[in-house]
C-alpha positions in Angstrom: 28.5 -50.6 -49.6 25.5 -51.6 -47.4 22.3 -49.8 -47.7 21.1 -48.4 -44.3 17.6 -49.6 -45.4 19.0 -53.6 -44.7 19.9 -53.5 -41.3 16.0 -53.0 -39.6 15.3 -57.1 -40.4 18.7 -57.7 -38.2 18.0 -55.2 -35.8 14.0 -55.8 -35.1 15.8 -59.6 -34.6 17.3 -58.1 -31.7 15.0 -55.6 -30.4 11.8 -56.6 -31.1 11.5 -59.6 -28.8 11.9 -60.8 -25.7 15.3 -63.0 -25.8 14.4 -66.8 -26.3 15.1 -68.6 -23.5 17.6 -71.3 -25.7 21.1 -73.4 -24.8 21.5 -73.8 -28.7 23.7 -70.7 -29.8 26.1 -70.4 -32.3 28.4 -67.7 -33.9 28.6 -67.1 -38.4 31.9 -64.9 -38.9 32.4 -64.4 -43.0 34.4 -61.9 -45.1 33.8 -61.4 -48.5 33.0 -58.8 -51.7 30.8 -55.8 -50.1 27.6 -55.5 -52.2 23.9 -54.0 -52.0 21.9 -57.0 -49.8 24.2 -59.3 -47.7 22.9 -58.2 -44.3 19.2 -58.5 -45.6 20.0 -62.3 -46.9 21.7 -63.3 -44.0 19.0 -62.1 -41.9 16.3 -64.0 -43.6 18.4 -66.5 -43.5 18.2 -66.8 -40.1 14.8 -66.1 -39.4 13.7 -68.5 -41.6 15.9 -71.1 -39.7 13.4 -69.4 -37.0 17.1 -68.2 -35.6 17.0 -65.2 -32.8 19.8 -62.5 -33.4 21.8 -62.0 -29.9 24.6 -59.8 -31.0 25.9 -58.5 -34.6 28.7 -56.7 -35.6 29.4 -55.7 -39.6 32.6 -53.8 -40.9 32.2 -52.5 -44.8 35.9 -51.8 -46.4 34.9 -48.9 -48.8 38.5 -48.5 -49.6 39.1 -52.2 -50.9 35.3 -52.6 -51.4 35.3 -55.6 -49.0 32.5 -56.4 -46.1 33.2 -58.4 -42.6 30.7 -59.9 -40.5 30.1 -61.8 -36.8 26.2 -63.2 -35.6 26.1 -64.6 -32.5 22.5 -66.1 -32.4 20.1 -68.8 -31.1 18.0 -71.4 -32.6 14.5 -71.5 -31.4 13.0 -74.0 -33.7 13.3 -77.0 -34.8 17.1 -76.8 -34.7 16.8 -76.0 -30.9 14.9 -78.9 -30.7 17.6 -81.4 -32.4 20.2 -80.4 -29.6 20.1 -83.2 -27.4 23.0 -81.9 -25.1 25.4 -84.1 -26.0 28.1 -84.2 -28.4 26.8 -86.1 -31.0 23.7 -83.8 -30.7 25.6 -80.4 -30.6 27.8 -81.6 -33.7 24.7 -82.5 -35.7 23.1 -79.0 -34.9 26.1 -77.6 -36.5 26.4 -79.5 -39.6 22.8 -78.6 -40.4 23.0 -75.0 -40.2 26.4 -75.2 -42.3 24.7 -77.5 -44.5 22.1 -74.9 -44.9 23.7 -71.8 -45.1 26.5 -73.1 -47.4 24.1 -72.0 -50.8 23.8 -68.7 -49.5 27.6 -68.5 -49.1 28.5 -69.6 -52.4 26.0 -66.9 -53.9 27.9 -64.2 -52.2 31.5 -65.4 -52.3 32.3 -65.9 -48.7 35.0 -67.3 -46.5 33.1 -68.2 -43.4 32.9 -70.2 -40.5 30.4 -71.0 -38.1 30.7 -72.6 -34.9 28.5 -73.1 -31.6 29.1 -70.4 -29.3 31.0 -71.1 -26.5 32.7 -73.8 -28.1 36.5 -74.2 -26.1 38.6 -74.2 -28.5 41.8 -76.5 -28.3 45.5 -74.8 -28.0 48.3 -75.4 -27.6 51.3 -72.8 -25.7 54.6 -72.6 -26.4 57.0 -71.2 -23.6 60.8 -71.2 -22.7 61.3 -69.8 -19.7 59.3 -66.8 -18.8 56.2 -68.1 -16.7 54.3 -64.9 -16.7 52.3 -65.4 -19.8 51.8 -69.4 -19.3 50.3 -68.8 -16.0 48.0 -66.0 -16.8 46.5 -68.2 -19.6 47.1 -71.8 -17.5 44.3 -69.9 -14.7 42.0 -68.4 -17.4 41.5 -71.4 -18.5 40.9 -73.4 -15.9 38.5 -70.5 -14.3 36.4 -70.5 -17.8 37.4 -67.2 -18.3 38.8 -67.7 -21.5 36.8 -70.6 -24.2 39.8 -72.4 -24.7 41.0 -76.2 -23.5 44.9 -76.4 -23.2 45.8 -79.5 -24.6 49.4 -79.4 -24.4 52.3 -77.3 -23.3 55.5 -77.1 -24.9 59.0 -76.0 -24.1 62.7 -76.1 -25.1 63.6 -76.3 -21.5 62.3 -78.5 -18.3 61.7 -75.4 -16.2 58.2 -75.1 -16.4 57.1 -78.9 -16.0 55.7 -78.5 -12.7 53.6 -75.4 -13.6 51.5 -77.1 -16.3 51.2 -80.3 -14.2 49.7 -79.2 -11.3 47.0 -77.5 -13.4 46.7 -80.8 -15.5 48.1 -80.3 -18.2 50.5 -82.4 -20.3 53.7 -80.9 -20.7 56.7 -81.8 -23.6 59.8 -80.7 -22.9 61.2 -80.4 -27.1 65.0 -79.2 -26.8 66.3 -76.7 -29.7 69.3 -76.4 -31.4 70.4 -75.6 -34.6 71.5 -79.1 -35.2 67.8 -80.2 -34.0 65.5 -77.7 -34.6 64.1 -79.3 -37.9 63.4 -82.2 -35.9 62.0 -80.5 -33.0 59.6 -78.5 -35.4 58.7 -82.1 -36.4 57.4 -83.1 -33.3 55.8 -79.9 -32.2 53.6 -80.8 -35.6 53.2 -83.8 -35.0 51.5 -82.8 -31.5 49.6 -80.6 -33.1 48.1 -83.1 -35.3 47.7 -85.7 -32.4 46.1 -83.2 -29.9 43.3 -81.3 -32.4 45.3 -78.1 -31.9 43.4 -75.7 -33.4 45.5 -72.7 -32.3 49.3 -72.6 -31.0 50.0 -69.8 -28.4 53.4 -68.7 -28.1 54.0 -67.5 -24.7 57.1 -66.0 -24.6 58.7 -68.8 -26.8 62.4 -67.3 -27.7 63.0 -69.7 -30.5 62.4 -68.6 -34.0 59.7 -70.8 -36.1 61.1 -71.6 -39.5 59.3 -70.5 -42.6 57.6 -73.9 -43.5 56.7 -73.9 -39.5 55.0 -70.3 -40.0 53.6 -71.9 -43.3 52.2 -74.7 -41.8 50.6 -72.8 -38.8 49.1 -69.2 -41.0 46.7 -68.0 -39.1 46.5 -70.2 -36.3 49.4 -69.2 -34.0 50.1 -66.2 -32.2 53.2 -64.6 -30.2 54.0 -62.1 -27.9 56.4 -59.7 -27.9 57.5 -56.4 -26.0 56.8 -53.4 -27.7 57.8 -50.1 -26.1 57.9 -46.8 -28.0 60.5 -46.0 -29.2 61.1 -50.1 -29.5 64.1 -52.0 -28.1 65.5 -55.0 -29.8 68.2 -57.3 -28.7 69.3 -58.0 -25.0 67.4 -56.4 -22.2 65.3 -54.4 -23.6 63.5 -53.0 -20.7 67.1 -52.1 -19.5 67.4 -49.8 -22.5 64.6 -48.3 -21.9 65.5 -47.4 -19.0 68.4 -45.9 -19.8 66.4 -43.6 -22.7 64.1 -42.7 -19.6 60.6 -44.3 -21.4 57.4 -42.6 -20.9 55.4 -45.9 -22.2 56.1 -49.8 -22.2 54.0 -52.0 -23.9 53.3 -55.5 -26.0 51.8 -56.7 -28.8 49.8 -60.0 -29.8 50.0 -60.5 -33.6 49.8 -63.6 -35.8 52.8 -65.3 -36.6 54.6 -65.5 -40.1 58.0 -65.6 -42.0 58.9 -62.3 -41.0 59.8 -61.9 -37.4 57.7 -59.9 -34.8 55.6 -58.3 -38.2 52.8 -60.9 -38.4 49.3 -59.2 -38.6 48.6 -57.2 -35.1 45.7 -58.2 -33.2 45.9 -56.7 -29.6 48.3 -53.8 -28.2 48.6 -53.1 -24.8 50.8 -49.7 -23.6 50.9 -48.7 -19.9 52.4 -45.2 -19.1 55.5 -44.9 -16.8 58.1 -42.0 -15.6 61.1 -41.6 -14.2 60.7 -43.3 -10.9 60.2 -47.1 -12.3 63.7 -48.7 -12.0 64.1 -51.6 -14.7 62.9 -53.9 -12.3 59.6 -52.1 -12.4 59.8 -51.6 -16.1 60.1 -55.3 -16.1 57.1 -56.0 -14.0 55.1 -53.4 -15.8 56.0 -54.8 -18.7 54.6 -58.6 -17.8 51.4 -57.3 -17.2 50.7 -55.7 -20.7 52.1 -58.8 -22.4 49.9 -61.2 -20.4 46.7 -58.6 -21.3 47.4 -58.4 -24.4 48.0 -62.2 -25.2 44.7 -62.7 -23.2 42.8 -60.2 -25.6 44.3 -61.7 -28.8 43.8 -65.4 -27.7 40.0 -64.7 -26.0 39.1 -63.2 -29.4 40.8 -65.7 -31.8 38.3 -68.7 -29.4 35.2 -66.3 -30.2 35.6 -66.2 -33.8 36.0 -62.5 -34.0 39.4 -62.2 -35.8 39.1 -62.1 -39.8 42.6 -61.5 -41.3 42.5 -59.0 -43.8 45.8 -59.2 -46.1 48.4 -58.0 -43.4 45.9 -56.4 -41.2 43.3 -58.0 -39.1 39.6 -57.1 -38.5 38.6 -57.9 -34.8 34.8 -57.4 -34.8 33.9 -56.7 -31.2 
């Protein structure tokens, strides 16, 4: 548990000062056993890296006695000053502060990460045939509304080819079958490998990962999936519930594993509806809240404010 005492340093960080005017900002996201003194250290940490707090977020687990934390913050000092604005620069910047702060990790037994803010990370979506989701993500990140660089698309059919080239991006049409679906999981790793892929967005992707593909990709992939109360499975879903005269549709974004559609949930999105939507409208209804919540899921995942927690997933915000 954290002493209310601690949090002042962070907080006169933020409050005490005008905001430095700096381009060199970074984010430190770590999980690890709560205890009397973490927010004080990594606080002096940072103001001894002469390190401005911009935004901080904590979470202490009293019930498994475990504590969660996200700094966004800016160098001002001589870090600042080795950011040289280009890739070489910004990569250097990074490995010192890791360099750095890696003692103070080990003395509190932490599983963190920390990355420059803003960073776009590197994805890669999976689709069939639904476009909804693709194209939703396809314009959010080419506006720069979501920190992400799509580095590939894949699919198991053609349909979609023309969609991801005229935004640019490269698209790999990877048939399924049961026959082929070993090799075609080969592949999609071995793209994955190729490209950098740091995270694998399943779009509406009606295949079925295997186990060692769900191995292979723990915490880095997440799916969407319809969700309405009461839930739906099998064909035509939103039919169904149209036929049980649904109040609410909605979708959830969770992290993908061995057991299908029960991954660890990251974003929900319901929408209330009555008896006048038809299934068409049900349908429509229903596209929106998947592509929201696949946008919240994925936008957080890039900002490094997802820490899984067993099954269960802390999203500091």
């Amino acid at each position: 548990m954290i002493r209310t005492e601690e949090r002042p340093t962070a907080e006169r960080q933020v409050r005490g000062a005008r905001t430095p005017a700096t381009d060199s900002e970074f984010v430190l996201t770590f999980h690890c056993p709560d205890a009397l003194g973490i927010v004080q250290s990594v606080a002096d940490f940072l103001l001894r890296q002469e390190c401005y707090i911009v935004d901080l977020k904590q979470f202490g687990d009293r019930t498994a006695g475990h504590f969660f934390m996200r700094v966004h913050f800016a160098a001002t000092g001589d870090t600042a000053g080795d950011i040289t604005g280009n890739a070489a620069g910004d990569a250097a910047a990074v490995e010192q502060l890791r360099d750095s702060f890696a003692p103070l990790a080990g003395q509190w037994g932490m599983d963190w990460r920390l990355e420059r803010h803003g960073r776009r990370q590197r994805i890669l979506v999976m689709v069939s045939r639904y476009d909804h989701c693709l194209n939703d993500l396809l314009v959010r990140a080419r506006s720069g509304e979501l920190p992400v660089e799509i580095a590939a698309v894949v699919s198991n059919h053609p349909d979609l080819e023309g969609l991801a080239a005229w935004h640019g991006v490269p698209f790999h049409h990877i048939p399924v079958t049961p026959e082929t679906k070993p090799e075609a999981e080969a592949k999609l790793l071995e793209l994955v490998d190729a490209s950098a892929v740091e995270l694998v967005v399943l779009a509406r992707y009606m295949q079925v990962l295997s186990d060692s593909a769900t191995a292979r990709l723990a915490g880095k992939a997440i799916n969407i999936h319809h969700s309405f109360l009461p839930s739906f499975k099998g064909a035509k879903p939103y039919h169904q519930a149209h036929e049980r005269g649904v109040k609410t549709v909605g979708a959830t974004a969770h992290y993908v594993n061995s057991e299908l559609d029960e991954g660890p949930i990251i974003a929900q999105q319901v929408i209330e509806v009555d008896h006048t939507y038809t299934p068409a409208d049900l349908v429509s209804v229903g596209k929106d809240a998947e592509c929201k919540a696949l946008t919240n899921a994925v936008r957080w995942h890039a900002e490094g404010r997802i820490i899984l927690s067993g099954n269960r997933t802390v999203i500091l915000r």
